[in-house]
Residue frames as qw, qx, qy, qz and C-alpha x, y, z in Angstrom:
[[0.891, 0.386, 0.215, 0.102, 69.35, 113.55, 106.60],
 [0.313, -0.750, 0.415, 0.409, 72.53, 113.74, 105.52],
 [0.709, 0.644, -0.287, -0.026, 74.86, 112.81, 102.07],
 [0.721, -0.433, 0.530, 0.107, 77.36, 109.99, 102.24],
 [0.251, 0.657, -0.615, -0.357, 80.11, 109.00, 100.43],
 [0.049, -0.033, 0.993, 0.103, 79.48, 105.17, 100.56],
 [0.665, 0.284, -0.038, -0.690, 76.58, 104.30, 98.61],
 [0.855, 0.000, 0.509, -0.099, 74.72, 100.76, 97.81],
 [0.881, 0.380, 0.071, 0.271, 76.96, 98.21, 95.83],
 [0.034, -0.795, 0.494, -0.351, 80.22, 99.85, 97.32],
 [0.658, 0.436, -0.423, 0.445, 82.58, 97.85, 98.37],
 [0.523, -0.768, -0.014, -0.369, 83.41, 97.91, 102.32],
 [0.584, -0.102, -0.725, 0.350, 85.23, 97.07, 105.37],
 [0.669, -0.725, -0.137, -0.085, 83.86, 97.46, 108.92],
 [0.498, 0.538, -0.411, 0.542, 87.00, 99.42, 110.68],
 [0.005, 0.293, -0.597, 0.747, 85.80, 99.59, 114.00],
 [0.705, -0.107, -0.070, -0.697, 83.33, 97.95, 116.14],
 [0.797, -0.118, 0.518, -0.289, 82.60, 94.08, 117.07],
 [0.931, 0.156, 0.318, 0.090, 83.06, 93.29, 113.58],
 [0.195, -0.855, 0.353, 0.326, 86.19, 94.67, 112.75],
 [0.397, -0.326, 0.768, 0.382, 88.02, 93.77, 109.36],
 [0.450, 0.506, 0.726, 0.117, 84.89, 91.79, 107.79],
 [0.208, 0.359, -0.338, -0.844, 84.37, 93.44, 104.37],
 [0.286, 0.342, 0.868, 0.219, 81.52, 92.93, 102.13],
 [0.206, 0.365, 0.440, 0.794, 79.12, 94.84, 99.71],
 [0.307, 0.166, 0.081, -0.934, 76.69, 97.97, 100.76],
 [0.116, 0.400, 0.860, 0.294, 72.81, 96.80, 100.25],
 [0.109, -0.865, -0.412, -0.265, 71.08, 99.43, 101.79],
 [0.193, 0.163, -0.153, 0.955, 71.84, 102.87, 103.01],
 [0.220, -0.857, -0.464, -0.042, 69.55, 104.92, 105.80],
 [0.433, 0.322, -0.114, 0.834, 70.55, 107.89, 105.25],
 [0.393, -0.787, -0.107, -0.463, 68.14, 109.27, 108.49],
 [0.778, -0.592, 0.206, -0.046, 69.90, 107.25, 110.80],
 [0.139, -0.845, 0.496, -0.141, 73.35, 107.54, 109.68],
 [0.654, -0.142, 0.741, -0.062, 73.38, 103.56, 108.88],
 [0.685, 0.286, -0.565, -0.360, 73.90, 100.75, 106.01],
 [0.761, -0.473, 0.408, -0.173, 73.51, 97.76, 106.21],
 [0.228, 0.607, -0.720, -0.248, 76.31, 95.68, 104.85],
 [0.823, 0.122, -0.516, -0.204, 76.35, 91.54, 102.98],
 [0.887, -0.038, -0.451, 0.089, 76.87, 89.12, 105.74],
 [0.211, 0.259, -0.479, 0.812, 78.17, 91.70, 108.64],
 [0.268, -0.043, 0.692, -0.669, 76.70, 91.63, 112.15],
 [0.516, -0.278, -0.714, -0.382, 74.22, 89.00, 111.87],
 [0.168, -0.148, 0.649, -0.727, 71.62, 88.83, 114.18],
 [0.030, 0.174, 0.974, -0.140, 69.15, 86.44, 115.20],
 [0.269, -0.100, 0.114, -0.951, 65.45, 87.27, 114.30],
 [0.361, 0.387, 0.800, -0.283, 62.19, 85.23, 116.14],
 [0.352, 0.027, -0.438, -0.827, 59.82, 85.23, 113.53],
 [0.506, 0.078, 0.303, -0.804, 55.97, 84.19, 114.08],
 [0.349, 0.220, 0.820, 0.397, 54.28, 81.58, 112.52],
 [0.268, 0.496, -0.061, -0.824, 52.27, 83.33, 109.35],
 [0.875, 0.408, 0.221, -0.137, 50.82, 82.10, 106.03],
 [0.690, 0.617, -0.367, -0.090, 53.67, 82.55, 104.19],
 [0.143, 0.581, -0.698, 0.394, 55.66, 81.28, 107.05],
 [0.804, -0.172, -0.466, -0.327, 53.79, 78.55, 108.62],
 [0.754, -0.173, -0.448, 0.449, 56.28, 76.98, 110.85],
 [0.269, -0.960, 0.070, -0.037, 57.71, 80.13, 112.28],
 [0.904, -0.096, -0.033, 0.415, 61.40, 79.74, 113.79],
 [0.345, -0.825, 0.174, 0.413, 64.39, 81.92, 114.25],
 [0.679, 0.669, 0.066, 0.295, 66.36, 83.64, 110.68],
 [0.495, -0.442, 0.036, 0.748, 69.49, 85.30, 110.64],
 [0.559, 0.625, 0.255, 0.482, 70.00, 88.39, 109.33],
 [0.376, 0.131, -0.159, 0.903, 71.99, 91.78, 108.77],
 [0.090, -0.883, -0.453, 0.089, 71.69, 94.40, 110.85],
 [0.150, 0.958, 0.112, 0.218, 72.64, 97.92, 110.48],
 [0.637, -0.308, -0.151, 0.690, 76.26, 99.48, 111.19],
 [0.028, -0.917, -0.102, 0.384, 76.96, 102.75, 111.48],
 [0.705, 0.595, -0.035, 0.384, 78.59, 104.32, 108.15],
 [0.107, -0.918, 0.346, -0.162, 81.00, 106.33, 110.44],
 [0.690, -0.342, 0.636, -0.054, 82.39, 102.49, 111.15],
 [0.846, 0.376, 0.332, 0.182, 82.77, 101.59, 107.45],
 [0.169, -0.676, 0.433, 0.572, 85.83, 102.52, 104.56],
 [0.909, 0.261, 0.303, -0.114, 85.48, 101.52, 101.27],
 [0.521, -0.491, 0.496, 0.491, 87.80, 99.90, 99.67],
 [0.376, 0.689, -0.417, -0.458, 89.50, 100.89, 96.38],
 [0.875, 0.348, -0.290, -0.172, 90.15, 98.30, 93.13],
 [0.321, 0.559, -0.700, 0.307, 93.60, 96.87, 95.07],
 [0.637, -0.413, -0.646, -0.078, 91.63, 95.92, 98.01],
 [0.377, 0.057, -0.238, 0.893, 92.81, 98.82, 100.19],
 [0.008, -0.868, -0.371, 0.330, 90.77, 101.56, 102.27],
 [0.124, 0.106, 0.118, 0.980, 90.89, 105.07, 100.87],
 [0.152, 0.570, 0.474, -0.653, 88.61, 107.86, 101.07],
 [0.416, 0.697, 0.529, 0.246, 86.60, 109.50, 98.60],
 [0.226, -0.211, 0.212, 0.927, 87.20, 112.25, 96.39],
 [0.538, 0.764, 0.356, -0.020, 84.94, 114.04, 93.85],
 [0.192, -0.100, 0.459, 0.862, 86.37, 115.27, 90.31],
 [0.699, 0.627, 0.227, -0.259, 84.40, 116.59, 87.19],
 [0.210, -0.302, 0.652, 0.663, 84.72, 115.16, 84.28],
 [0.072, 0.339, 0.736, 0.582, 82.91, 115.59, 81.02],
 [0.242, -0.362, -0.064, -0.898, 80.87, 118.00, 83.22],
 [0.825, -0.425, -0.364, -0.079, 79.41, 115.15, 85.94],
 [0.308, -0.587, 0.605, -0.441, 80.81, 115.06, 89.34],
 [0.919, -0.001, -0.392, 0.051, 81.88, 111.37, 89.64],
 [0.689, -0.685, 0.236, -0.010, 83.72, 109.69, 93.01],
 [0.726, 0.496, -0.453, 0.147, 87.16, 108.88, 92.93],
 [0.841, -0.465, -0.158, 0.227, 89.41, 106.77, 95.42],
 [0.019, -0.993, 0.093, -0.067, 91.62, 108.71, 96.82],
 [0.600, -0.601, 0.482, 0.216, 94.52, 106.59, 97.12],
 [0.553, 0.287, 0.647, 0.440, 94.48, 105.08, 93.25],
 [0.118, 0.372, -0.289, -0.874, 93.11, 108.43, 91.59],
 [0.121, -0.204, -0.752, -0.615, 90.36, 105.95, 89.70],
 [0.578, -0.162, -0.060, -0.797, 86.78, 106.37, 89.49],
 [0.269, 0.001, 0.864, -0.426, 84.28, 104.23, 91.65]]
């Protein structure tokens, strides 16, 4: 397990990889496997069964997982930057390292 500096509801772009560029928001973070998965990046096709709540059955899209070593998030301009940490007021809060503001 590790500690990452992009964390859900963050801001993104995808900087390397298949989907290169696409930017949307952080829903989930696995932070065992070194993955999020990000709004509306690498869709992928899942067969689904028929079930009760699902009667018919049929094929959904959804996101799957990118590695977070493939993501940057971007700062209030719309710009990558990296994270920082300050304290202020005695909290350790992120800041973008290219603006100086808090995330």
């Amino acid at each position: 397990m590790g500690k990452f500096k992009i964390k859900s509801g963050d801001n993104v772009r995808v900087i390397a990889g298949e989907h290169k560029g696409a930017e949307g928001k952080v829903t989930r973070v696995f932070t065992d496997k070194n993955k999020a998965i990000v709004e509306g990046v690498n869709m992928v096709s899942k067969h689904e069964k028929p079930s009760a709540t699902n009667p018919q059955g049929g094929i959904k899209e959804k996101e799957a997982a990118l590695q977070i070593s493939n993501l940057s998030l971007i700062d209030s301009k719309g710009k990558s930057t990296k994270v920082g940490y300050q304290i202020k007021d005695g909290k350790k809060v992120r800041i973008a390292k290219s603006t100086k503001e808090e995330i």
